[in-house]
C-alpha positions in Angstrom: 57.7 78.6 95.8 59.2 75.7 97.7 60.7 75.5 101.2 63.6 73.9 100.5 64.8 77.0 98.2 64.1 79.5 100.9 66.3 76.5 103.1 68.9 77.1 101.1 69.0 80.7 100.8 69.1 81.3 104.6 71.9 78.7 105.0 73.7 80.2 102.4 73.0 84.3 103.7 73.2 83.7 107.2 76.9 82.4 108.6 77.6 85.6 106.8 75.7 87.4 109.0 75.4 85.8 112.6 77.2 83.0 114.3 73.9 82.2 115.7 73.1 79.1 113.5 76.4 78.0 113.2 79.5 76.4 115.1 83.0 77.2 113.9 86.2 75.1 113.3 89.2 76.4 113.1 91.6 75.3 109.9 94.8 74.2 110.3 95.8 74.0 106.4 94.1 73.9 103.1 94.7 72.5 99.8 93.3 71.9 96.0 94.4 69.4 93.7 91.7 70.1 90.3 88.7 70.3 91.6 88.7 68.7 94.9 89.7 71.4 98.2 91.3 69.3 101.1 90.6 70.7 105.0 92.8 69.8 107.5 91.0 71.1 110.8 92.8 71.8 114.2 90.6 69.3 116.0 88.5 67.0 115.5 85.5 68.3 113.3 82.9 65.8 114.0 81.2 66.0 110.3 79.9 63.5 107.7 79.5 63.0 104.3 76.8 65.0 103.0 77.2 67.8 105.3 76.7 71.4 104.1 79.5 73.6 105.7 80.4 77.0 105.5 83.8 78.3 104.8 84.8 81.8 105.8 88.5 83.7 105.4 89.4 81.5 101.9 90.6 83.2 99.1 90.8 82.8 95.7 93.3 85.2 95.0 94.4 86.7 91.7 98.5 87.2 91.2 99.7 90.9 91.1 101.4 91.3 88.0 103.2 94.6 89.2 102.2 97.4 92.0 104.1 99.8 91.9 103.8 103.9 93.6 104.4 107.2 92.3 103.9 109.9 94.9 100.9 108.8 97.2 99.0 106.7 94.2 99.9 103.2 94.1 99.1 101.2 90.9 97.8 97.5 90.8 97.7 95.2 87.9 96.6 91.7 88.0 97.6 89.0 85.8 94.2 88.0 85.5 90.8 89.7 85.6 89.6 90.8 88.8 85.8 91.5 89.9 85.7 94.8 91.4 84.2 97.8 90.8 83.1 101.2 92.3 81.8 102.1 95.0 80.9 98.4 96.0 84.8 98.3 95.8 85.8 101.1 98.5 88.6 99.3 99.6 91.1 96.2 98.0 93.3 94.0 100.5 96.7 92.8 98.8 99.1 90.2 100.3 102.2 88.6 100.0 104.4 91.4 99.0 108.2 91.7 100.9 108.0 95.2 101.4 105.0 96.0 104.2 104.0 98.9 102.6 102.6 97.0 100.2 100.6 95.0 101.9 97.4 95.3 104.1 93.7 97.2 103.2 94.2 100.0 100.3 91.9 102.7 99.6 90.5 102.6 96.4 91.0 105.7 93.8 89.7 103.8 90.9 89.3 100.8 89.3 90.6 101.7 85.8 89.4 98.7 84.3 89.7 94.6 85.2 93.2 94.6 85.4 93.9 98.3 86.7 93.2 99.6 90.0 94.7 102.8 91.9 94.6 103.1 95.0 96.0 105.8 98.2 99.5 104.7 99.7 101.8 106.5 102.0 104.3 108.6 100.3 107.4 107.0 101.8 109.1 103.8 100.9 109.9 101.7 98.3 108.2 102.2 94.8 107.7 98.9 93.6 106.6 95.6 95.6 108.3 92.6 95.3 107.9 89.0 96.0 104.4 87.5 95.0 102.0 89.7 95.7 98.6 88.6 95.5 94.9 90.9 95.2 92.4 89.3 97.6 88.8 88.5 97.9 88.6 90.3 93.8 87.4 87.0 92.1 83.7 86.6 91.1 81.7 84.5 93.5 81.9 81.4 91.2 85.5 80.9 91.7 86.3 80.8 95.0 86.9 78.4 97.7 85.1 79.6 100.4 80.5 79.8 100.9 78.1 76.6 101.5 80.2 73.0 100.2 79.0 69.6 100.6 81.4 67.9 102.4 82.5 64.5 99.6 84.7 62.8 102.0 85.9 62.5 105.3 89.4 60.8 105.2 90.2 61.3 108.7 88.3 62.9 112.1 90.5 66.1 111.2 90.5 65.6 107.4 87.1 66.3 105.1 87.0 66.9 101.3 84.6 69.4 99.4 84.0 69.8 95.4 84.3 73.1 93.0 82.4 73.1 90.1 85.5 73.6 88.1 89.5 73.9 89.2 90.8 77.2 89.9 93.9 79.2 88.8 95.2 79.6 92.1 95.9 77.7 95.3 93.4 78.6 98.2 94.8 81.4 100.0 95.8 81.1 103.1 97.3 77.9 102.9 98.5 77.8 106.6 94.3 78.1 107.2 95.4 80.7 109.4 92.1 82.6 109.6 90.0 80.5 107.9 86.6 78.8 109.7 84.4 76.6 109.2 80.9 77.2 110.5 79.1 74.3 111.3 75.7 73.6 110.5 73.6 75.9 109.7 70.6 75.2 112.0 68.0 75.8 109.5 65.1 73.6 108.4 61.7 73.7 107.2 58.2 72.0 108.2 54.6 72.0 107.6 53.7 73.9 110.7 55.1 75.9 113.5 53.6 73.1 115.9 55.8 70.5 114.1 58.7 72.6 114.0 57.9 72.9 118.0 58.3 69.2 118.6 61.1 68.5 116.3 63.0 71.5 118.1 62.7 69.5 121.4 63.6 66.7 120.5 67.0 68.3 119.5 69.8 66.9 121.6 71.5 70.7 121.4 69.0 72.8 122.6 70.8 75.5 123.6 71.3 77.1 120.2 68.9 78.9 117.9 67.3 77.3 115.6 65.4 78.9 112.1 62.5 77.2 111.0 60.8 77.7 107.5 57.0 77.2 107.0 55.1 78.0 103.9 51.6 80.0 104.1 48.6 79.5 101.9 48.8 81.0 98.4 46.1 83.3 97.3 44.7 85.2 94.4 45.0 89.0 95.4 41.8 90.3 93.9 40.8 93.5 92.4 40.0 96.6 93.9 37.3 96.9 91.4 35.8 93.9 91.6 31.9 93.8 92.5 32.4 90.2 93.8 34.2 88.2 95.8 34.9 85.8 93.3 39.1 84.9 93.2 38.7 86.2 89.9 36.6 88.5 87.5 35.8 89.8 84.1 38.2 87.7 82.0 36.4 86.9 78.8 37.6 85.0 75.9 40.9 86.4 73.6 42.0 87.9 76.5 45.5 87.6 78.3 45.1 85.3 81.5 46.9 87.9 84.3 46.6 87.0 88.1 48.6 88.1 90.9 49.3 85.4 93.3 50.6 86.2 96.8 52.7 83.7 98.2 53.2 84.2 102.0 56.1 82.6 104.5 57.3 82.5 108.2 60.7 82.3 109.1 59.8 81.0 113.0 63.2 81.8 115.3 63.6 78.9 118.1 65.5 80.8 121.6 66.5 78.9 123.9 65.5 80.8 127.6 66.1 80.6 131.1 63.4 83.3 131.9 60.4 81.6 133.6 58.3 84.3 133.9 59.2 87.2 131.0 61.4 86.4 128.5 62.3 89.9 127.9 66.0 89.2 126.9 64.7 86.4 123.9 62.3 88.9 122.7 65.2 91.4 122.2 67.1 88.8 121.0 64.4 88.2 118.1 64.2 91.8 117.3 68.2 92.0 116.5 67.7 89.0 114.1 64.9 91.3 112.2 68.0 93.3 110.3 69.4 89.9 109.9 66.8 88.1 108.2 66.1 90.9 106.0 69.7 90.9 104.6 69.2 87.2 104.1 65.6 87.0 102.0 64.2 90.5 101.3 64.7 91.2 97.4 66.2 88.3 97.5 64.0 86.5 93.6 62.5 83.1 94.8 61.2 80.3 91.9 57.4 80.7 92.3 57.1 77.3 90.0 54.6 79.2 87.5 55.7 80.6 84.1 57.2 83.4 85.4 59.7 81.5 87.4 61.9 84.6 89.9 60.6 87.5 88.5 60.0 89.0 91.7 61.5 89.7 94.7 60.4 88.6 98.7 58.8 91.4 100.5 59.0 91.6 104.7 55.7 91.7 105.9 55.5 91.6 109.9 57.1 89.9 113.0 56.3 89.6 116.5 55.9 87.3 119.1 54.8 83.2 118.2 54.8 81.0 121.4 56.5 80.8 124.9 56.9 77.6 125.9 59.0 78.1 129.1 62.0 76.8 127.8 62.2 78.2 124.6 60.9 81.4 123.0 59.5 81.4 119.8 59.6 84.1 117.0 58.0 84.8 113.9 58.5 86.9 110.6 56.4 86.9 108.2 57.7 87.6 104.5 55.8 87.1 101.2 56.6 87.1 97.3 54.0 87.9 94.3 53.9 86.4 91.1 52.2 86.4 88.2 49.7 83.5 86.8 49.6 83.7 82.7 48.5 82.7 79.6 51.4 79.8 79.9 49.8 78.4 83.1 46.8 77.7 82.2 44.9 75.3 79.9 44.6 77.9 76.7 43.0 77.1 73.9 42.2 74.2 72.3 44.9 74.3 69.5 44.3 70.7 68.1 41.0 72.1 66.6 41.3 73.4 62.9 39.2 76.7 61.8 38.2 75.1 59.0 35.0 77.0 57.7 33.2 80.1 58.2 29.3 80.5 58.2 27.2 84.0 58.3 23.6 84.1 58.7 22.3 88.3 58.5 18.7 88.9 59.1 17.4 92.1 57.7 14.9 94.1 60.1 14.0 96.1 57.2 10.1 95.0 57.7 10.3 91.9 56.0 11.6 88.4 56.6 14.8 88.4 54.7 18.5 86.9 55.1 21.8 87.3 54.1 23.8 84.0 54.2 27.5 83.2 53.2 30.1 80.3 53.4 33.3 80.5 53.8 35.6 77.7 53.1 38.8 79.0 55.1 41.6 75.9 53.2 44.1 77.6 51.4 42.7 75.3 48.5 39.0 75.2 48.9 37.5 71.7 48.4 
């Protein structure tokens, strides 16, 4: 397990979640020309090259090939194949339509198949939509617009430039940007220790803003309950699998800034509504352990509570851990570069006298 991929999967979970690692920009207009998305923002943005961002309220949206409505059931189908499904897919929002009606958040009836949805209308009105009308946030979540970018280029203070893996079908959606953010940051890093995290958290010229800092724990070998030692490991003998269970533990330490001298009650409530939070970010969430096994399994939350107060700023930390399993294909093995060449059998008889059976083998598929 490595820091930097826990890193990335908070910065990537949370400005979904909470504002409180980020900063937002509003957008002024969007744009994609093949694979490069150009950001006009309505001020200016203060980024640089190499910057992670996060976009939020871009669409990728798929073209409505007709909608129409019989009675209270209205009938989508897309001119390309949508991702939805039920019950994640309770709801669908359509746009761009001329008649209203047609428009705005749908209850979902069924989603007939990737093309096909029903869905509950108003029994009044017309019976067929017009215009362009487009399905909305219905793509799969590698083609869209919007989640973590790198920002490639900065042409101008209130210009910056961002990569997709590949071009999509569709122009980003709303082009006006009316909606769409971008959420600055996010404030998370990783270090060694909580005490290093502690003094490169001061010297932070924006203090006033929470900060999430990653530090791994110790791995250990979680030993048997039937073990008659304390040894890390016992009873493996030779031809047998190699099978340990490693436990990998981490800290997620939460930085408050805090005006309370004396208590800091209101940062310790604080913390505990960013306990829901950092679940939804990490827990069952598969992690790389770097063994064999690679993200078999899942993090776990273990604890959190109370880290440090150092007047200023509160500090906060949960605790989450992930197993893993340590095999055959992680270890040294066998010597393979050794041939089994020959085979030889000495039997002595303990039928009172002094006798022995011997035999040879040769083991070639040709014997010498």
């Amino acid at each position: 397990m490595r820091a930097a991929d826990i890193v990335a999967q908070l910065a990537g979970r949370l400005p979904l979640l909470t504002d409180a690692f980020t900063e937002q920009v509003t957008i002024s207009a969007i744009s994609a020309a093949g694979t490069t998305v150009s950001v006009t923002t309505s001020a200016d943005h203060g980024l640089t090259t190499g910057k992670l961002v996060y976009m939020l309220g871009v669409d990728h949206p798929i073209p409505i090939a007709t909608f129409t409505r019989s009675g209270t059931v209205g009938t989508i189908t897309t001119s390309a194949d949508h991702d939805l499904t039920l019950p994640i897919a309770a709801t669908v929002v359509t746009a761009g339509a001329v008649e209203g009606t047609f428009n705005g958040t749908h209850t979902t009836i069924n989603v007939v198949n990737r093309r096909t949805i029903t869905v509950v209308m108003a029994d009044s009105g017309a019976t067929a939509a017009t215009g362009t009308p487009l399905l909305l946030d219905a793509a799969s979540i590698y083609q869209r617009y919007g989640g973590l970018v790198e920002i490639t280029a900065v042409p101008a203070s209130d210009e910056f430039e961002y990569e997709l893996a590949a071009g999509l079908s569709e122009d980003p959606y709303p082009a006006a940007g009316s909606g769409i953010v971008v959420k600055r940051g996010p404030r998370v890093a990783s270090s060694v220790s909580v005490g290093r995290a502690q003094e490169g958290y001061t010297k932070q010229t924006t203090a006033t803003r929470m900060w999430a800092f990653v530090v791994l724990g110790d791995a250990t070998v979680s030993p048997s309950r039937g073990a008659t030692t304390d040894a890390a490991y016992h009873g493996h003998r030779g031809g047998q699998s190699w099978n340990q269970t490693v436990v990998q533990p981490f800290s997620v330490y939460l930085a408050i800034p805090c005006s309370e001298r004396v208590s800091a009650s209101m940062a310790r409530d604080a913390a505990q509504e960013m306990f829901p939070i950092f679940c939804r970010a990490l827990v069952g969430h598969p992690l790389d352990s770097q063994l064999d096994n690679g993200a078999d399994f899942p993090v776990y939350f273990k604890r959190h509570g109370f880290a440090d107060y150092t007047g200023p700023v509160y500090w906060h930390e949960f605790e989450f851990e992930m197993i893993s399993q340590l095999t055959d294909a992680d270890t040294v093995g066998p010597d393979d570069d050794v041939a089994f060449r020959d085979a030889a059998l000495t039997l002595s008889l303990d039928l009172g006298g002094t006798g022995t059976i011997e035999a040879d083998v040769d083991l070639d598929d040709v014997p010498l």
